[in-house]
C-alpha positions as CSV (number, residue, x, y, z in Angstrom):
1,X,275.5,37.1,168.4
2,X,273.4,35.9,165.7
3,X,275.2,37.7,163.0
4,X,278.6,36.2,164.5
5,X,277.1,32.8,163.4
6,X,275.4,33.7,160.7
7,X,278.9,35.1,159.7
8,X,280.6,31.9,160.8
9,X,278.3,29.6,158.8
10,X,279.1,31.5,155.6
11,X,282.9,31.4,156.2
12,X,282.2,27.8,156.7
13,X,280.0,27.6,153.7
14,X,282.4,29.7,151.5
15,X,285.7,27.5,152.8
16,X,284.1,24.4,152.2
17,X,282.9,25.3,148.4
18,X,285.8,26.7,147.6
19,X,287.7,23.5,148.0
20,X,285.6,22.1,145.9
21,X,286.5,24.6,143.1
22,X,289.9,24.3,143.7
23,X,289.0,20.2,143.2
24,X,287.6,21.3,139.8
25,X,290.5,23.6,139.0
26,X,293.0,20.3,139.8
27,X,290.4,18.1,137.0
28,X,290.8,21.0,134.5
29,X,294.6,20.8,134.9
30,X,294.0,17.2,134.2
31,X,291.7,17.6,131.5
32,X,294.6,19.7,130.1
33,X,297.3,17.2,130.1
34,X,294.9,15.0,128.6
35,X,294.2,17.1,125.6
36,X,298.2,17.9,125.4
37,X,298.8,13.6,125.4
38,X,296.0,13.9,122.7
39,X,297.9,16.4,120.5
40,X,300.9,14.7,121.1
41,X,299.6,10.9,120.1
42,X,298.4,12.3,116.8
43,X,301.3,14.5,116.1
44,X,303.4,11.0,117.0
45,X,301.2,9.4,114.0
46,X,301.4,12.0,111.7
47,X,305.3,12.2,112.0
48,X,306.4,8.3,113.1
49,X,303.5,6.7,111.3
50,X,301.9,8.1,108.2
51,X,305.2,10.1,106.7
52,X,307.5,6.9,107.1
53,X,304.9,4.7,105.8
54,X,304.4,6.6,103.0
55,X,308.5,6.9,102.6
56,X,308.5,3.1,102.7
57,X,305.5,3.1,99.5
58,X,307.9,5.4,97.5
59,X,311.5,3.2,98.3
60,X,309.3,0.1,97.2
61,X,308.4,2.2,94.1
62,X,311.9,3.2,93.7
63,X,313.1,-0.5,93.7
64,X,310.8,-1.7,91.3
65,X,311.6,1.6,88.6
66,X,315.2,0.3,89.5
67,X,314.3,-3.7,88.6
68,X,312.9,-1.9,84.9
69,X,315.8,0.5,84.8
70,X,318.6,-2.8,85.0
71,X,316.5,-4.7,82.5
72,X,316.5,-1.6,80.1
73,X,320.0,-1.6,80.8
74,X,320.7,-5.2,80.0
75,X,318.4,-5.4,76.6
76,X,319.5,-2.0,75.2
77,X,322.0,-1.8,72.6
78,X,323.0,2.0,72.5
79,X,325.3,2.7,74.9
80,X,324.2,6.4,75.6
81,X,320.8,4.5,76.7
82,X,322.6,2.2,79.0
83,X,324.4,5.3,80.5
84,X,321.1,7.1,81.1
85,X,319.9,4.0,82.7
86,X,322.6,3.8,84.7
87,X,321.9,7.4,85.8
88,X,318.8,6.5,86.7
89,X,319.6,3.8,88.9
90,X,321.8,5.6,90.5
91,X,319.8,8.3,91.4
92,X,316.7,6.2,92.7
93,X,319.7,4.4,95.2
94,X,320.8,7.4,96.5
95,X,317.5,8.6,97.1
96,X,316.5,4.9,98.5
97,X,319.5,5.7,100.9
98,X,318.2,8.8,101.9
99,X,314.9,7.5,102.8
100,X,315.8,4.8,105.0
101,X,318.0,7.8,106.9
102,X,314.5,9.5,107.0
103,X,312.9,6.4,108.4
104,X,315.7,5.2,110.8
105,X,315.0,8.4,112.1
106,X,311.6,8.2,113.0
107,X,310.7,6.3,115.9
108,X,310.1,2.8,115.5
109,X,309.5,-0.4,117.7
110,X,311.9,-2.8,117.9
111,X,309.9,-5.2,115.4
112,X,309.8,-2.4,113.2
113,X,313.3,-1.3,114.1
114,X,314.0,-5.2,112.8
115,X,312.6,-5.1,109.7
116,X,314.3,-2.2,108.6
117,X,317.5,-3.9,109.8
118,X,316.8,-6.5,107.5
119,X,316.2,-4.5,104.2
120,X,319.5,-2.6,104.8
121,X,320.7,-5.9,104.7
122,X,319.2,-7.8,101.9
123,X,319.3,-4.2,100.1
124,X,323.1,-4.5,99.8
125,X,323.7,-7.8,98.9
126,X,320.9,-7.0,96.1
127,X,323.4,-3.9,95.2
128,X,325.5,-6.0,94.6
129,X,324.2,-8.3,92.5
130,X,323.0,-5.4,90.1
131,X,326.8,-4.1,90.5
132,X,327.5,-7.3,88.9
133,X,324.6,-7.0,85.9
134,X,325.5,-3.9,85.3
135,X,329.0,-4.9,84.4
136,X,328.0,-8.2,82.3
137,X,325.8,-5.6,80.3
138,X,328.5,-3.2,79.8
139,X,330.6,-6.2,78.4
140,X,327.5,-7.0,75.9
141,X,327.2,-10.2,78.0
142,X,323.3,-9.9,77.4
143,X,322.5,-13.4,77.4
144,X,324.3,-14.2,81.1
145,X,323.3,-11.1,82.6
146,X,319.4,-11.9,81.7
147,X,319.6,-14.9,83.0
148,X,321.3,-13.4,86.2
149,X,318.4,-11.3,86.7
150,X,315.5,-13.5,86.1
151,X,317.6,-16.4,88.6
152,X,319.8,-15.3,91.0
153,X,319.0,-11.8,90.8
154,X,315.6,-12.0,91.0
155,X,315.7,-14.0,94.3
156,X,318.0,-11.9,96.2
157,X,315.5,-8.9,94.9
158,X,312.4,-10.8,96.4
159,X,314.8,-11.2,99.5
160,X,315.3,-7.8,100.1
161,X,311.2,-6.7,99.3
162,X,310.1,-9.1,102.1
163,X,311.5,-7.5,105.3
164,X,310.2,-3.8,103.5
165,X,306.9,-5.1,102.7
166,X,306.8,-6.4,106.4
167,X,307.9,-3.2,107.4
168,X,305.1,-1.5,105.8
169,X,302.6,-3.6,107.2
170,X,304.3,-3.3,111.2
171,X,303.7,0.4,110.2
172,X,300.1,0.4,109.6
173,X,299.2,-1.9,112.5
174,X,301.2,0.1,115.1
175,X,299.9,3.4,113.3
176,X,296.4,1.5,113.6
177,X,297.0,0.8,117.5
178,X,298.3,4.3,118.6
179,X,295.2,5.5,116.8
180,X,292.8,3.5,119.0
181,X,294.8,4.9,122.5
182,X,294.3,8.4,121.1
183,X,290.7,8.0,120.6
184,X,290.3,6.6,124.2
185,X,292.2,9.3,126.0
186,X,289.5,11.9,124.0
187,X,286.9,9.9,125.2
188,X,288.1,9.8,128.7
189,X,288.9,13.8,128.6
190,X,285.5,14.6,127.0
191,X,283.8,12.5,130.1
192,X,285.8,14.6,132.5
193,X,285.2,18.0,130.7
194,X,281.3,17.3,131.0
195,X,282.4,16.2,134.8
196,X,283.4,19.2,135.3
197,X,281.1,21.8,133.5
198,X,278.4,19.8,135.4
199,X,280.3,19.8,138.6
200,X,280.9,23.3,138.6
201,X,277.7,24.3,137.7
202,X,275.7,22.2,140.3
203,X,277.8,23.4,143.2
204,X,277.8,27.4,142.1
205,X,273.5,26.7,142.6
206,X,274.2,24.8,145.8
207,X,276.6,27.8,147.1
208,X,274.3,30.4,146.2
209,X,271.8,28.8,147.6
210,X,273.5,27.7,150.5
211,X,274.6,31.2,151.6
212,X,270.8,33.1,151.1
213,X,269.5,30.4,153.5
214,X,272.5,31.8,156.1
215,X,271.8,35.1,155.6
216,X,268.0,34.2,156.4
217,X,267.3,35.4,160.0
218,X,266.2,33.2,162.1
219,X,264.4,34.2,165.3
């Protein structure tokens, strides 16, 4: 009879802990979702933050080689000179083109989504103006197509720099944001992974403990 309950109480014993492992097992399975949203946050900021912020530093870059370019282009008086410059701009617009593609890809917020709306925009009407230079200057119209770019031109070029620059910034401080949520899920999953080390390790002593004192016979 005694080894009946002394049987009973460790089935008892051993059902009871072994709930609690399976608790622990469900926390892990957790903890491992966490770590996945972790990987998944920074792979998010690596491919949707830092590559199309650094694709907006090289289209600026490409403007302002563009801005030098047209000026070469208007002040030059050899006309294989104007033709590599010429080459030149177009090169940096189709690769311009090509990275807004790249960043319109990406995912963006709406307010980032906006601002890129914006330089598409204000990047063809600035097209157009150099279009127009570009024609004064292969007229010899030096004079009048100076003047364009240093007035009108340069405006609309300041135009379409604004919405990029913003752009660039709205990068950053979303980049900056998704950053700080990453580095609080790790927090939170490293707290639970201690949880659970601890947790496990407790109630192993507790069940081993726990089923010697059952096995004790008592008179």
């Amino acid at each position: 009879m005694k080894k009946f309950i002394k049987l009973k109480q460790k089935t008892r014993i051993a059902g009871s802990f072994g709930l609690l492992f399976m608790f622990f097992i469900v926390l892990g399975l957790y903890s491992t979702q966490g770590i996945e949203s972790i990987t998944h946050s920074f792979r998010s900021m690596y491919e949707d933050r830092l590559i199309p912020e650094m694709d907006v530093s090289v289209t600026l870059a490409r403007l302002y080689e563009n801005r030098v370019n047209l000026e070469n282009h208007i002040t030059s008086t050899d006309s294989s000179e104007r033709k590599m410059y010429e080459s030149k701009i177009q090169r940096n617009n189709r690769n311009i083109d090509s990275l807004i593609r790249k960043i319109g890809a990406t995912y963006l917020v709406p307010e980032e989504k906006q601002d890129l709306k914006f330089f598409s925009e204000a990047l063809q009407k600035y097209r157009n103006e150099e279009t127009d230079m570009i024609a004064k200057s292969r007229l010899g119209d030096t004079q009048d197509a100076l003047q364009h770019l240093t007035h009108e031109g340069d405006i609309v070029f300041q135009n379409a720099l604004k919405p990029l620059t913003k752009l660039s910034v709205d990068q950053k401080l979303v980049g900056e944001e998704l950053f700080r949520e990453s580095l609080e899920i790790a927090r939170k999953q490293k707290i639970l992974a201690y949880s659970i080390t601890f947790g496990a390790v407790v109630t192993g002593l507790i069940l081993a403990f726990a089923l010697t004192f059952a096995s004790v016979d008592v008179d």
